[in-house]
C-alpha positions as a Markdown table, in Angstrom:
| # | Residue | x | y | z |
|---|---|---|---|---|
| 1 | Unk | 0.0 | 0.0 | 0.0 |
| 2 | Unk | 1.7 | 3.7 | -1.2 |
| 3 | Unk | 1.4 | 6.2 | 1.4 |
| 4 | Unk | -1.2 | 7.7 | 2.8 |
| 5 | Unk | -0.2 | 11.5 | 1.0 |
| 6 | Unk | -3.3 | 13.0 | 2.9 |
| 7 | Unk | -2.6 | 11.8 | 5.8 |
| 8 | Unk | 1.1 | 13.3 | 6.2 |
| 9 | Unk | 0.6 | 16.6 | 4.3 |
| 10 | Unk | -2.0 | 17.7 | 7.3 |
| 11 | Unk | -0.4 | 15.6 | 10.1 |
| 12 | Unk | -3.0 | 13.4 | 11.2 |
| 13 | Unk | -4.3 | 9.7 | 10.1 |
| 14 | Unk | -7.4 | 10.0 | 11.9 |
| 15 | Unk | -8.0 | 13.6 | 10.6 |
| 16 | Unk | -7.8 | 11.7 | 6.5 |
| 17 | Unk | -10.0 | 9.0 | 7.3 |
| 18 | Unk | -12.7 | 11.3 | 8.9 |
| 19 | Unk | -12.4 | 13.6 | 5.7 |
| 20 | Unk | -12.9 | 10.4 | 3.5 |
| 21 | Unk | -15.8 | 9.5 | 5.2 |
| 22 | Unk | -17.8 | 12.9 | 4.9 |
| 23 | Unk | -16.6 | 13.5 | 1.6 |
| 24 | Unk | -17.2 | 10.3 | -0.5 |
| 25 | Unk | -20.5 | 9.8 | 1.5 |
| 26 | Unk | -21.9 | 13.4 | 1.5 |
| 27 | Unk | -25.4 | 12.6 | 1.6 |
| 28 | Unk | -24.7 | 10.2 | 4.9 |
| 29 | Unk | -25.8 | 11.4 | 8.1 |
| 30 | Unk | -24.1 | 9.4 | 11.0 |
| 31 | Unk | -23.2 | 9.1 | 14.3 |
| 32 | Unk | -20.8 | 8.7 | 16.1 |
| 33 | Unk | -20.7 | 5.0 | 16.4 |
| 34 | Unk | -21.0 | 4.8 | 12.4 |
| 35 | Unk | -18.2 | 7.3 | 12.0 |
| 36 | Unk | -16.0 | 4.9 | 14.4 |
| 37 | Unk | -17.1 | 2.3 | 12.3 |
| 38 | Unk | -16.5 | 3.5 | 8.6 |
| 39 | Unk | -13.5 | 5.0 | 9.5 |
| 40 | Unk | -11.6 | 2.3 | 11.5 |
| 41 | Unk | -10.5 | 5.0 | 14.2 |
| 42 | Unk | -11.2 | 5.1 | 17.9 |
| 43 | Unk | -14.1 | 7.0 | 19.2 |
| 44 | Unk | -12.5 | 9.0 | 20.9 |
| 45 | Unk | -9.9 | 10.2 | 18.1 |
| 46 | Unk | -13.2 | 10.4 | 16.3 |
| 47 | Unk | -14.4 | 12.6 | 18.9 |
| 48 | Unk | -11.4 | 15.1 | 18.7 |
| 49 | Unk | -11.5 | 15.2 | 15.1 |
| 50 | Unk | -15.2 | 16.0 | 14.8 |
| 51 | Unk | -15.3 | 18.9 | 16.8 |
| 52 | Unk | -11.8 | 20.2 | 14.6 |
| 53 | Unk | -14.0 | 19.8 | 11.7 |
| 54 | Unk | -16.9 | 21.3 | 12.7 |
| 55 | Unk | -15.0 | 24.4 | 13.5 |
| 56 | Unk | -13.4 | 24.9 | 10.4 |
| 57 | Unk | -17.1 | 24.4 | 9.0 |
| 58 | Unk | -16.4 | 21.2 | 7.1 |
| 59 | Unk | -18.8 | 19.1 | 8.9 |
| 60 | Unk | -22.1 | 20.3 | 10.5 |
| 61 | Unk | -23.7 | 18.4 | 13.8 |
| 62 | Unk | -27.3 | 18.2 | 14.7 |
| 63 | Unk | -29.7 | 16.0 | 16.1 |
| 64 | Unk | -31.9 | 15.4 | 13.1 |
| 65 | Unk | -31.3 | 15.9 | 9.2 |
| 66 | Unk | -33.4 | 15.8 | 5.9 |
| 67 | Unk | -31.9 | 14.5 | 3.7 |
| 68 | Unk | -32.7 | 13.8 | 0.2 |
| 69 | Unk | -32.9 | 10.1 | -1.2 |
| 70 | Unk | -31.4 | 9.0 | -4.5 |
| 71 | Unk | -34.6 | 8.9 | -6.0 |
| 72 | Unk | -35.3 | 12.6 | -4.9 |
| 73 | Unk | -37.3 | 12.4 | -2.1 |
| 74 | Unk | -36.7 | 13.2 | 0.8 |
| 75 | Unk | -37.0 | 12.6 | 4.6 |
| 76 | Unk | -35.8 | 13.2 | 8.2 |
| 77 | Unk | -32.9 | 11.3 | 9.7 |
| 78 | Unk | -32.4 | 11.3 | 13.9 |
| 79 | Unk | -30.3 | 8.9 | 15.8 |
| 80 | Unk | -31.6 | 7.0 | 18.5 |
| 81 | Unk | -32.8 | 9.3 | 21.9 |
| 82 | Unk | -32.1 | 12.3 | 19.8 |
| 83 | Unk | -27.9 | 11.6 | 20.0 |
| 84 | Unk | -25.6 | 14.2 | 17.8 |
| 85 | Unk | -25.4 | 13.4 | 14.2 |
| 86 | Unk | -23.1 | 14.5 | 11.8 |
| 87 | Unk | -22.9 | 15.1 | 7.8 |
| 88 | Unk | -21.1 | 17.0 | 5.6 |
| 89 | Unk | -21.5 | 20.8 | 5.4 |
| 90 | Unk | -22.9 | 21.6 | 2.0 |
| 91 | Unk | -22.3 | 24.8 | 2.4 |
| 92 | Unk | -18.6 | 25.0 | 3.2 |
| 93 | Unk | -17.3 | 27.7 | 1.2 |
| 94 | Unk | -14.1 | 25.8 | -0.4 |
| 95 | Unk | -15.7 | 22.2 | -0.4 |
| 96 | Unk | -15.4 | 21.8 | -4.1 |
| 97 | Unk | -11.6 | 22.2 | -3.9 |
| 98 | Unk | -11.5 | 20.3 | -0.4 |
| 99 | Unk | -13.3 | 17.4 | -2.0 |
| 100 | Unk | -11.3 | 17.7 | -5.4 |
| 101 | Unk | -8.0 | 17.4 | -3.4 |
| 102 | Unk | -9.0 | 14.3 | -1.2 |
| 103 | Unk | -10.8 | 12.4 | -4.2 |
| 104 | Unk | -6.8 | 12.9 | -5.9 |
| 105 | Unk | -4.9 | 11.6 | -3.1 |
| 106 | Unk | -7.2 | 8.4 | -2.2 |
| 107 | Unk | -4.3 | 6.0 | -1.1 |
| 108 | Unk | -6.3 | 3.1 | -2.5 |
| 109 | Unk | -6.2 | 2.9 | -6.5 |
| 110 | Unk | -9.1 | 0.6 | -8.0 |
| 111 | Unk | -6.3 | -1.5 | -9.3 |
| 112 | Unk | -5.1 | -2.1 | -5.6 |
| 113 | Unk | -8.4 | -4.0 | -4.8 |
| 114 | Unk | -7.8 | -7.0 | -6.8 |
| 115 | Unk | -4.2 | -7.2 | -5.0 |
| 116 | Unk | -5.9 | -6.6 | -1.2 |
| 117 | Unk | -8.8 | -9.7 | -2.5 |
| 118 | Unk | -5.9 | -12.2 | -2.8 |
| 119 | Unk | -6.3 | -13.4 | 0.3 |
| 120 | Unk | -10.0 | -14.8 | -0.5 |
| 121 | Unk | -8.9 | -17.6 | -3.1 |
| 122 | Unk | -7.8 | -17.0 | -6.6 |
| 123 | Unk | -9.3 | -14.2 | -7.8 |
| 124 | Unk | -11.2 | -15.1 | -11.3 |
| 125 | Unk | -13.4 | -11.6 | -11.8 |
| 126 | Unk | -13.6 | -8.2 | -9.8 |
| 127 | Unk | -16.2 | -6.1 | -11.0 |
| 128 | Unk | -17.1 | -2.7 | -9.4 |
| 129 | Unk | -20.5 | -1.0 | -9.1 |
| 130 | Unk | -22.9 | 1.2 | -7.1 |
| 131 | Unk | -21.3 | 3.2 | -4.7 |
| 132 | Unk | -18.0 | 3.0 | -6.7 |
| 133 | Unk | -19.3 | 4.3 | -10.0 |
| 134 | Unk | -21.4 | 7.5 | -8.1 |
| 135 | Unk | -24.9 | 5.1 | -7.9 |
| 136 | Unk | -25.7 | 3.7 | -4.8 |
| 137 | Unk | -29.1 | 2.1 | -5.7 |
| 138 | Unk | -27.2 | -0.7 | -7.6 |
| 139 | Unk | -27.7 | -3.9 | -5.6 |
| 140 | Unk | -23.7 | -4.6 | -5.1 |
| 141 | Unk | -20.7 | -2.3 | -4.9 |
| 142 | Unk | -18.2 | -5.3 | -5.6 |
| 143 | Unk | -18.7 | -8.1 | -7.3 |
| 144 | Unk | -16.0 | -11.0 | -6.9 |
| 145 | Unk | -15.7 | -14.4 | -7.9 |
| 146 | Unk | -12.4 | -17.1 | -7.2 |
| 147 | Unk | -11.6 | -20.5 | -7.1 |
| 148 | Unk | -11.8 | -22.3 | -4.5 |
| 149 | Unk | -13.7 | -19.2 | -2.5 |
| 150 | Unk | -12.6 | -18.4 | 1.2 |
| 151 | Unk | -15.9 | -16.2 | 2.6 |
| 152 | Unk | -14.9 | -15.4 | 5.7 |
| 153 | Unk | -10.8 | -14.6 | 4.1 |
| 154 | Unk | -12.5 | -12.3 | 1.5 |
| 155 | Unk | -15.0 | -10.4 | 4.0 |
| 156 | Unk | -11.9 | -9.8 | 6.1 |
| 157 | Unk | -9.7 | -8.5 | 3.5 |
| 158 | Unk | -13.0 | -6.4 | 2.1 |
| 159 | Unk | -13.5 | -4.7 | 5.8 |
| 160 | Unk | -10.3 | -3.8 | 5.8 |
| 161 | Unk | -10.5 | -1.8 | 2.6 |
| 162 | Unk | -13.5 | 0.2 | 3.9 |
| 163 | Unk | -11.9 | 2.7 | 6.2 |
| 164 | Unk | -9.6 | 3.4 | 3.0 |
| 165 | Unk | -12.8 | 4.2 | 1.3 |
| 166 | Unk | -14.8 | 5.4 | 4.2 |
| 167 | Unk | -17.8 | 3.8 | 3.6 |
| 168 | Unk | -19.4 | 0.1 | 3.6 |
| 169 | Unk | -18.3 | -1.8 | 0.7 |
| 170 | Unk | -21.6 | -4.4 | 0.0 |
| 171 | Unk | -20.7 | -7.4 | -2.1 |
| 172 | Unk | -21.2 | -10.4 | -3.6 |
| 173 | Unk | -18.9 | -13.3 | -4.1 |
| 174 | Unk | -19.0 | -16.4 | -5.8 |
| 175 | Unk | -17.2 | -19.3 | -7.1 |
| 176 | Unk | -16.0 | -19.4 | -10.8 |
| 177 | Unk | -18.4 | -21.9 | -11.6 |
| 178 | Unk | -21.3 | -20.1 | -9.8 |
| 179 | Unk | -20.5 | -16.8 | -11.6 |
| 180 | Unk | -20.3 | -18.1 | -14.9 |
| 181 | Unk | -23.3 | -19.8 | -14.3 |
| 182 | Unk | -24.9 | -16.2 | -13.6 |
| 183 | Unk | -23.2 | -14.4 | -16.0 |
| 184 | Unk | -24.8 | -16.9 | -18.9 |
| 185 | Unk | -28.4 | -16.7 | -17.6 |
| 186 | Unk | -28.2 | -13.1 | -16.8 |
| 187 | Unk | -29.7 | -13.0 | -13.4 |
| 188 | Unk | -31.0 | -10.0 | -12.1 |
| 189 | Unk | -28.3 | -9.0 | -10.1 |
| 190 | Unk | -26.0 | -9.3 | -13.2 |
| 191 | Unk | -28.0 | -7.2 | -15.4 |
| 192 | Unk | -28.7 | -4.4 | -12.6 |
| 193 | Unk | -25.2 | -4.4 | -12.3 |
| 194 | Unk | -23.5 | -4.8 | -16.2 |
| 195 | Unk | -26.3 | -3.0 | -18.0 |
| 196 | Unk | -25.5 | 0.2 | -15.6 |
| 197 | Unk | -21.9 | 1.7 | -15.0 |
| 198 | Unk | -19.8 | -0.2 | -13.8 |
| 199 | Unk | -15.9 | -1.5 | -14.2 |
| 200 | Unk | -14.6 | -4.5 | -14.9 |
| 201 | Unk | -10.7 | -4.7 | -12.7 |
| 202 | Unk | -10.5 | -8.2 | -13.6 |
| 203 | Unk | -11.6 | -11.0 | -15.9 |
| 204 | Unk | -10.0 | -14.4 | -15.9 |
| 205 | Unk | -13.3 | -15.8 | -17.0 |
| 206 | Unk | -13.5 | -13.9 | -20.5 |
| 207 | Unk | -16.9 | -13.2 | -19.9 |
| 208 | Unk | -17.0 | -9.6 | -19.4 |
C-alpha cells in the first residue's frame, strides 16, 4: 500500500480517514458510532476530530437531518434518543476544492483492490459497481468471484479496505463456476449491475 499523502501533508491519520468519510459519503448522516465504524479509528480520536471539523465548517452536527434520497425524495434522519449526528456541510465555502483534493490523493487505486482480494482464493473476476461508480441504488458495490472461494478470508480483507474508502463496501462473491453460471443466464443481479456503469478490474473468465 503507497502512502497515505493526505494523511502526512495535514499531520493526522485520523484527521484523512474522517475527511474520507464525509466526503465520499456526503449525503450520509451518521453518528458517532458509524463514524467509528466507517473510519476504523477510535471514538475518541473520532471525537477530537469531529469537533476540529466542525470548526473549520467542514462538517455540520445536529440531532436530526433531511436529507434527500437517490430517488429525490426526501425525509428526516435522527439517531436514536435524539444523540448528535453528523454530515457533511454543503455549504462550506471551499468544499469543491477540499473534496477535489481528497478524491486525488485516495491511497487506495481501483487497481489495488484485486491485489488486497488475494487473500479470498484466486481471484477469477472483480467487477465494481454502485457506490464506486457514483450510484448507490445498484444492488452490489463489488462483485468478486475465485476458485476455490474463502468467505470469511474475503470479508476480512473487504473490511479492511472500507476505512480506506470510508464507507461500507456491499458485495457479492461467488465461485467461478457459480459466476459463470450467472453471468450466462443473466440473473437480475448481473444485469442491474452490467447493464448500468460499472468497471470490470478483472476478468479471468472472459466473460466480461
Amino acid at each position: 500500500m503507497k502512502e497515505d499523502f493526505l494523511a502526512s501533508f495535514i499531520g493526522s491519520k485520523e484527521r484523512a480517514q474522517l475527511l474520507r468519510v464525509f466526503v465520499f459519503n456526503p449525503s450520509e448522516v451518521l453518528a458517532l458510532s458509524g463514524i467509528v465504524k466507517r473510519s476504523g479509528i477510535s471514538a475518541k480520536a473520532a471525537s477530537r476530530e469531529l469537533k476540529s471539523l466542525e470548526k473549520l465548517g467542514i462538517v455540520k452536527r445536529g440531532k436530526a437531518f433531511a436529507i434527500t434520497l437517490a430517488n429525490g425524495t426526501k425525509r428526516m434522519v435522527q439517531g436514536k434518543q435524539k444523540e448528535d449526528m453528523w454530515t457533511l456541510n454543503n455549504d462550506f465555502n471551499q468544499l469543491r476544492p477540499v473534496s477535489a483534493f481528497i478524491h486525488e490523493t485516495s491511497p487506495v487505486k481501483y487497481n489495488n483492490i484485486v491485489g488486497a482480494l488475494r487473500g479470498g482464493g484466486k481471484i477469477s473476476a472483480v467487477i465494481l459497481s454502485g457506490a464506486f461508480m457514483g450510484d448507490p441504488t445498484r444492488p452490489a458495490d463489488l462483485i468478486v468471484a475465485a476458485d476455490p472461494l474463502h468467505e470469511r478470508k474475503l470479508e476480512s480483507a473487504i473490511r479492511k479496505l472500507e476505512p480506506q474508502f470510508g464507507r461500507e463496501i456491499r458485495f457479492a462473491a461467488f465461485s467461478t463456476p457459480e459466476f459463470r453460471y450467472r453471468i450466462t443466464i443473466q440473473d437480475r443481479l448481473m444485469r442491474d449491475t452490467l447493464d448500468f456503469p460499472h468497471l470490470v478490474l478483472l476478468d479471468r473468465t472472459r466473460l466480461l
